[in-house]
N, C-alpha and C positions, 0 to 999 in steps of 0.2 A: 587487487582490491583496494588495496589504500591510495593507488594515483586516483580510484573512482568514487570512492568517498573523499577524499580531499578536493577534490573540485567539486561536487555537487554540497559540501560546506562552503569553498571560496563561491560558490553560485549562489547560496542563498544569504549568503551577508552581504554580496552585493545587491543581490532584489530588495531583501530588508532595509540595505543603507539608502537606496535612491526611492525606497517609500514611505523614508521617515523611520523603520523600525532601528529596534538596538537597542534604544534607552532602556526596554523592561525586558526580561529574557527569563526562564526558571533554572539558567547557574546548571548546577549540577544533575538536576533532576531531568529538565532538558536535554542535558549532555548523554546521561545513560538512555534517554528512549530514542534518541538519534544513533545511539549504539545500537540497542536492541533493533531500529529500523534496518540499521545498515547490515544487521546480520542475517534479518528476514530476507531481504534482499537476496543477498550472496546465496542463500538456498534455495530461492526463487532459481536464482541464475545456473546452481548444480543440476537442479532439478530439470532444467533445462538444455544443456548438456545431454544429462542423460537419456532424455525423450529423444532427442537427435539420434544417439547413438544407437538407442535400440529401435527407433523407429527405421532408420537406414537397416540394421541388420536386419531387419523383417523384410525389407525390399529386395536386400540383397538374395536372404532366404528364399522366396519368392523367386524371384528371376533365374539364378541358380539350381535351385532343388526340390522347384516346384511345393516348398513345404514351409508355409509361415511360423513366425516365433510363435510360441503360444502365449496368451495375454498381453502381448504387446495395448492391440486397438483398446480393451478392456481398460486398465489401464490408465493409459493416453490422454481415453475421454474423461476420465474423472479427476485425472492428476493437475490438468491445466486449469480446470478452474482455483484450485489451492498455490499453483503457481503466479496466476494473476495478484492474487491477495497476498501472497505473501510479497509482492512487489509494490503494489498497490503504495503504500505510506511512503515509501521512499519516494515514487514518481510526486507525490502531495509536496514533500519536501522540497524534491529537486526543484519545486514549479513548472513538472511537465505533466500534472494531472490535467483533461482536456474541460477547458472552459474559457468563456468569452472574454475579451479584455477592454472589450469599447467602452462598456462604462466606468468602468477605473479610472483610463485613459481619459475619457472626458473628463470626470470629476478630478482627477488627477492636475490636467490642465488649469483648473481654477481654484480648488483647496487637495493640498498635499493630504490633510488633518483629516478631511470628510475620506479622501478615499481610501485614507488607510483607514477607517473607521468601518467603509461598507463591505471593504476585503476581509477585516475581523468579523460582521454580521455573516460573509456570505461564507467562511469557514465552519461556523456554527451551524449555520442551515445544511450546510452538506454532511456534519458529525451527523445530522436526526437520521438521515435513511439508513449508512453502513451501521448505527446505533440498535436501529430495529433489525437488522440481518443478523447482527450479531448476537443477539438476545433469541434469535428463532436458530443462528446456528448452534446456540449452546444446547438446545432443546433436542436438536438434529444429531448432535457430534453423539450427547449420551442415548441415543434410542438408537442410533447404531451401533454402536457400543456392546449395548445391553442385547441385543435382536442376533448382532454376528452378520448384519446388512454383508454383503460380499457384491463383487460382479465378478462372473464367467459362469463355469457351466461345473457342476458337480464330477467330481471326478476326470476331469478334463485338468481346470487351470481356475482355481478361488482366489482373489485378493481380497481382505476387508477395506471397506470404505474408511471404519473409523479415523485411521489416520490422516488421511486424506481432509477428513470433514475439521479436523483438531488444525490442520494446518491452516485451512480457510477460517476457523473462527480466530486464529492469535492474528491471522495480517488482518482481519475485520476489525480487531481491537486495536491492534497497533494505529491503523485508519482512524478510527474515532478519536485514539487518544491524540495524533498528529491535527487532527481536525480541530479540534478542540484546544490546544496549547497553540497552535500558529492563530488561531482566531483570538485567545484571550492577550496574546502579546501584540496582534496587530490595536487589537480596542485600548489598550490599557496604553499604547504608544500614542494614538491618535489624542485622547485624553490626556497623556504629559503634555502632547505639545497643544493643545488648547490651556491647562495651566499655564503653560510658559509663556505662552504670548500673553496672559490673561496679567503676569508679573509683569 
């Protein structure tokens, strides 16, 4: 885990250094929610793991003993979306979240300053929507909560959802808050160096 967070940091101080960023950073503040990112992660990654292994035992079951795991598929379905998010920030970080690059690129080619300026705008525009997910999962996480939501079947094989729902709403938040800190340090860069040159 530290060779895989030590290069997706040496990956983003090089993307930040070849688009102008660096000058403004939030220090230590910064420093902990790149922790916390990196540990969403890493249980993204357990989490994932684990679905492998019991999803094979259920095949294995299956093929073998004519007799599936119980709550595997149950499960399965609900757990990867909490998996997704809780990876989610890190990929934002990495800069392998998926999005276009021709106009950076373009603008890039002619002012360093404007395109790091519309990469800080287009940060912000993407905080609003995981913003609204997360404000309607906070809504979600305690009505199942409170309900005892489950999937399977009674007396069979029960899981509750709520956890599952708690772990999609902290990588929604960790999202917004990566959205939001990489956009205010790209704007707030692009404006040093319009001072600078302005000196």
């Amino acid at each position: 885990m530290d060779g895989a967070t030590g290069s997706i940091r040496k990956a983003r101080r090089q993307r930040d250094g070849a688009r102008g960023g660096g000058a403004f950073s939030f220090g230590r503040l910064g420093a902990a929610l790149d922790r916390l990112t990196e540990v969403a992660a890493a249980l993204g990654t357990v989490g994932i793991v684990l679905l492998l292994v019991f999803i094979n035992l259920d095949v294995a079951a299956r093929a073998l003993f004519s007799q599936p795991l119980v709550g595997v598929p149950e499960v399965a379905s609900i757990a990867i979306v909490g998996i997704v998010f809780l990876q989610a920030a890190q990929a934002l970080v990495a800069g392998k979240l998926t999005r276009s690059e021709l106009l950076l690129a373009s603008l890039g080619a002619r002012s360093r300053r404007c395109a790091l300026f519309v990469d800080g705008v287009y940060h912000f525009l993407g905080a609003i929507p995981f913003a609204i997910v997360a404000w309607l999962g906070w809504d979600y996480a305690l009505q199942s909560y409170r309900d005892g939501t489950f999937v399977g079947n009674l007396g069979v094989f029960t899981f509750p959802t709520w956890p599952v729902n708690l772990l999609f709403l902290a990588g929604a938040v960790l999202l917004v808050l990566q959205f939001v800190r990489i956009g205010t340090e790209r704007c707030a860069n692009a404006l040093g160096q319009g001072a600078g040159a302005a000196r």
